[in-house]
C-alpha positions in Angstrom: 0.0 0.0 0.0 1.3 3.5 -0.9 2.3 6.0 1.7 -0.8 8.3 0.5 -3.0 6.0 1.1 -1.7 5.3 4.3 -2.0 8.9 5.2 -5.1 9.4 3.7 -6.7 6.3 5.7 -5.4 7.5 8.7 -6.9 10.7 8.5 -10.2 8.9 8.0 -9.7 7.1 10.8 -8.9 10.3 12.8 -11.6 12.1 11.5 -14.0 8.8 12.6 -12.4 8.5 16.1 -13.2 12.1 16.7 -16.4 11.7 16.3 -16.8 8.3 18.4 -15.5 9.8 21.2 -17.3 12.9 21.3 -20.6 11.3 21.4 -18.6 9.1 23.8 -17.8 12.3 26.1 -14.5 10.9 25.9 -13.4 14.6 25.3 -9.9 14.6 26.2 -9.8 11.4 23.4 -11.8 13.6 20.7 -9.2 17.0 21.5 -6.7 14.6 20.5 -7.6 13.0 17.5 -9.0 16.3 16.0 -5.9 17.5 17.0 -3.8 15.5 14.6 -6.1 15.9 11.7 -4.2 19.2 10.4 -0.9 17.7 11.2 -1.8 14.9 8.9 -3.1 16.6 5.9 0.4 18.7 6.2 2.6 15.2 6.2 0.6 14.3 3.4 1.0 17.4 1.4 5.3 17.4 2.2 5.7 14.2 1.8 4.1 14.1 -2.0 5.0 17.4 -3.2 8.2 18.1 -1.3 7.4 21.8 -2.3 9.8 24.9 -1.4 9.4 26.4 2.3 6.7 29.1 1.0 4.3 30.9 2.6 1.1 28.3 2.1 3.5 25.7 3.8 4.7 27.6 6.8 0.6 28.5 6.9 0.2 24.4 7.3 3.5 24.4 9.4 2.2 26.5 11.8 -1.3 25.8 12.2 0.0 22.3 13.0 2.4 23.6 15.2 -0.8 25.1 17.2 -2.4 21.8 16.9 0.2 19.8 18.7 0.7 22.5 21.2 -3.0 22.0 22.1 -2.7 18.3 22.0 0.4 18.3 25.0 -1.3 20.8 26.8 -3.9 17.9 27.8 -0.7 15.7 28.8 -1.2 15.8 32.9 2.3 16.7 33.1 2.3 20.1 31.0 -1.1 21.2 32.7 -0.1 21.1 36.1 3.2 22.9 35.5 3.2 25.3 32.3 1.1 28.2 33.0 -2.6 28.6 30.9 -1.9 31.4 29.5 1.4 30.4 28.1 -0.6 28.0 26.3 -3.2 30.3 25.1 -0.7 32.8 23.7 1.3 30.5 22.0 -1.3 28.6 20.3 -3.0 31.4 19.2 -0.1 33.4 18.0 0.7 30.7 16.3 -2.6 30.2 14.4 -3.1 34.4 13.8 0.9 34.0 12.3 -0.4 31.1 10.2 -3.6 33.0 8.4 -1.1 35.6 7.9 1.1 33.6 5.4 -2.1 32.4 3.8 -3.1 35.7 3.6 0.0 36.8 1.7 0.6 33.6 0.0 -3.3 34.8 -1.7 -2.4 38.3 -2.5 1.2 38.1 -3.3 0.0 36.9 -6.9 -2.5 39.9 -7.1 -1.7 42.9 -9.0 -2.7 45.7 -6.8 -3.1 48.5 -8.7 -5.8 47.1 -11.1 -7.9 45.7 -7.9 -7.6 49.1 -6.1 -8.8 51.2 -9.6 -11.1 48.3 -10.6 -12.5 46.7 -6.9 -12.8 49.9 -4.9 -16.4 49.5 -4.0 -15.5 46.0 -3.1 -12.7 47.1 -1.1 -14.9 49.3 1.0 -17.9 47.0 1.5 -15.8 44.5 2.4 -13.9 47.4 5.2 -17.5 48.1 6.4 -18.2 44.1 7.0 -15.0 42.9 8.2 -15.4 46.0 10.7 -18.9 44.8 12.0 -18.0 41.2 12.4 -15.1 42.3 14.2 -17.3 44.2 16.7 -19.5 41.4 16.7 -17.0 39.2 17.9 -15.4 41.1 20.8 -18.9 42.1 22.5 -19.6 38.6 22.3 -15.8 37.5 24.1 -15.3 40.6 25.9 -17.2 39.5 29.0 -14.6 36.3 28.9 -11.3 38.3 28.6 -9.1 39.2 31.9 -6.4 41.2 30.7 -5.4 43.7 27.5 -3.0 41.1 26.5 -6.0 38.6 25.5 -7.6 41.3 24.2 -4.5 42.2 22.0 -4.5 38.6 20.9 -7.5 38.0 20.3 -8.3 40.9 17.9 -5.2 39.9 15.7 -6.4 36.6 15.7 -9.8 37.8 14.4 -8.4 40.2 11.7 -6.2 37.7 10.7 -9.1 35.2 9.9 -11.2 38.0 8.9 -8.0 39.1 6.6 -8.2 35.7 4.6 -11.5 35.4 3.4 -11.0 38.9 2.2 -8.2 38.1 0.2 -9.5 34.6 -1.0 -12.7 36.8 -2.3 -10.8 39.4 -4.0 -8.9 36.8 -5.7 -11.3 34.9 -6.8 -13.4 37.8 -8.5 -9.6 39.0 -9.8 -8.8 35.5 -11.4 -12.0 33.5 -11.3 -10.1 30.0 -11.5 -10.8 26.7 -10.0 -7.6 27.4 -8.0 -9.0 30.6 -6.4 -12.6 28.7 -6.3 -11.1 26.1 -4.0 -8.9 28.9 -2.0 -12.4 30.5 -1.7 -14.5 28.1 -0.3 -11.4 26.5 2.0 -11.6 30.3 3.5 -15.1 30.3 3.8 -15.4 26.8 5.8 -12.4 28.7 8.0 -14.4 31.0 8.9 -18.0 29.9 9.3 -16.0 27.0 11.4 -14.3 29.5 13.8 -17.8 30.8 14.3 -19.0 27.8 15.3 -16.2 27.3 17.8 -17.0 30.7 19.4 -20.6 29.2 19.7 -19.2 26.3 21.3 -16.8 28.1 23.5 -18.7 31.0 24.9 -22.3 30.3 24.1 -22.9 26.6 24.3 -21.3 23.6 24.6 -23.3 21.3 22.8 -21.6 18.3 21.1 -23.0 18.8 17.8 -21.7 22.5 17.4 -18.2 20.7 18.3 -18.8 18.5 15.1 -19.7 20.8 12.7 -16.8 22.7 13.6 -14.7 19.9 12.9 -16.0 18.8 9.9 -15.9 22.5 8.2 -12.0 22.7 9.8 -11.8 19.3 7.7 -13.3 20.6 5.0 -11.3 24.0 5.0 -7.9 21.9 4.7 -9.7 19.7 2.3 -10.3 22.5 -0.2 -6.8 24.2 1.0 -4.6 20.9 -0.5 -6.8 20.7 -3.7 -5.9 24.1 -4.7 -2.0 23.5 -3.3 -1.7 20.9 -5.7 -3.4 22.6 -8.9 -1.3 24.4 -11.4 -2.2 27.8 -11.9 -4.5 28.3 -15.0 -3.2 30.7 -17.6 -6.6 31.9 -18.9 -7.1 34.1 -15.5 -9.9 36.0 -16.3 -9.1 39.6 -14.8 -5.1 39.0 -14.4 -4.1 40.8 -17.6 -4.7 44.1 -19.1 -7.5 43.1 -21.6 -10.2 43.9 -19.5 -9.3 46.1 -17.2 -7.2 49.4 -18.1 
C-alpha cells in the first residue's frame, strides 16, 4: 500500500475517532484526535509534493504547530506545570501567524493596482463588513477576557481570519479560477468553522456544534490541499490588461 494511502486512511480514521468519542464524552480522546487531523493533511501534502518552504507551507506548518501545542497541553504533566496562559498565547499566535502567510501567499500573486482602480467599492464594503464582524466578535468575548494582552490577541487573531476570506474573495473575482474557487471556499469553511467554535466556546457547549466545527475545519484543509496541488491556470480571467485598463 502507498504512503498516500496510508496517510489518507489515517486521517479517516482520525476524523472517525473524533467523532466516536465525542458522542462518547471521551473529550480529552476527541481534543486529540482532532488535534492531529491538520498535522496529517500537512505530512501528506510534504511528503508528496516536497514543495519549497513558501508561505502556504509555513501556513500548514504553523497551524499544526498550534495543533500539537493543544494536544500536550492535555498531557497531565504540562497542565499542572506550564502556565494557561502560556498556552493560550502561543497557540493562538501561532494560528493568527499562520492566516497571515495564507493571507499573503493569496495576494502576493494579485496585481494591486488594477484591484484598487477596478475593486474599490468591493474594497470598501468588504472594510465596512469585516469592521462589524469584528465588533461582533469582541462584544460577544469581551465579557470572557481578563487582561489587555488577550484582548490584544484576540483581535489579531480575528483580523487575521477576517484578513483571509478577504483576500481569498478578492482573488477569486480577480482571477475566477478553479484554484481561487477552491482557495475561496477552503476560506469560507475557516471562517464559518471559527464561528461555530466561538458558539461552542462561549455560548454553548453542545456536542453537535463541536462537530460541525470539525467537519468545516476538515473541509477548509480539504479545499486548502486541492488548490495547493493545482497548477495555476493561464486563462485568468481579470489577471491581464485586456479587460481592465
Amino acid at each position: 500500500m502507498s504512503r498516500t494511502k496510508i496517510l489518507i486512511g489515517f486521517i479517516i480514521l482520525l476524523c472517525v475517532l473524533f467523532t466516536v468519542f465525542e458522542f462518547g464524552e471521551i473529550l480529552w480522546l476527541s481534543e486529540v484526535s482532532r488535534g492531529l487531523i491538520v498535522p496529517s493533511i500537512t505530512v501528506l501534502y510534504i511528503t508528496n509534493y516536497k514543495p519549497k518552504i513558501c508561505c502556504f507551507a509555513l501556513f500548514l506548518i504553523l497551524f499544526s504547530l498550534a495543533e500539537i501545542v493543544s494536544i500536550l497541553s492535555l498531557l497531565p504533566v504540562v497542565e499542572s506545570k506550564v502556565p494557561y496562559l502560556l498556552i493560550y498565547y502561543t497557540c493562538n499566535g501561532l494560528y493568527a501567524t499562520a492566516y497571515s502567510f495564507l493571507v499573503f501567499n493569496i495576494i502576493r500573486t494579485l496585481n494591486i493596482r488594477v484591484i484598487a482602480r477596478n475593486f474599490y467599492i468591493h474594497l470598501f464594503v468588504l472594510a465596512i463588513l469585516n469592521s462589524y464582524l469584528l465588533y461582533v466578535l469582541f462584544k460577544i468575548m469581551s465579557p470572557f477576557i481578563l487582561d489587555i494582552g488577550e484582548i490584544f490577541i484576540e483581535i489579531a487573531y480575528n483580523i487575521a481570519i477576517l484578513m483571509v476570506l478577504s483576500a481569498s474573495l478578492i482573488n477569486f473575482i480577480y482571477k475566477d479560477t478553479q484554484k481561487s474557487l477552491l482557495m475561496f471556499l477552503g476560506s469560507l469553511c475557516i471562517v464559518f468553522s471559527e464561528v461555530i467554535q466561538l458558539a461552542y466556546l462561549y455560548i454553548s457547549s453542545k456536542i453537535l456544534l463541536d462537530i460541525l466545527y470539525t467537519i468545516l475545519l476538515v473541509a477548509a484543509f480539504y479545499f486548502f490541499y486541492k488548490q495547493a496541488i493545482l497548477n495555476e491556470e493561464e486563462s485568468s480571467v481579470l489577471s491581464g490588461n485586456e479587460v481592465f485598463k
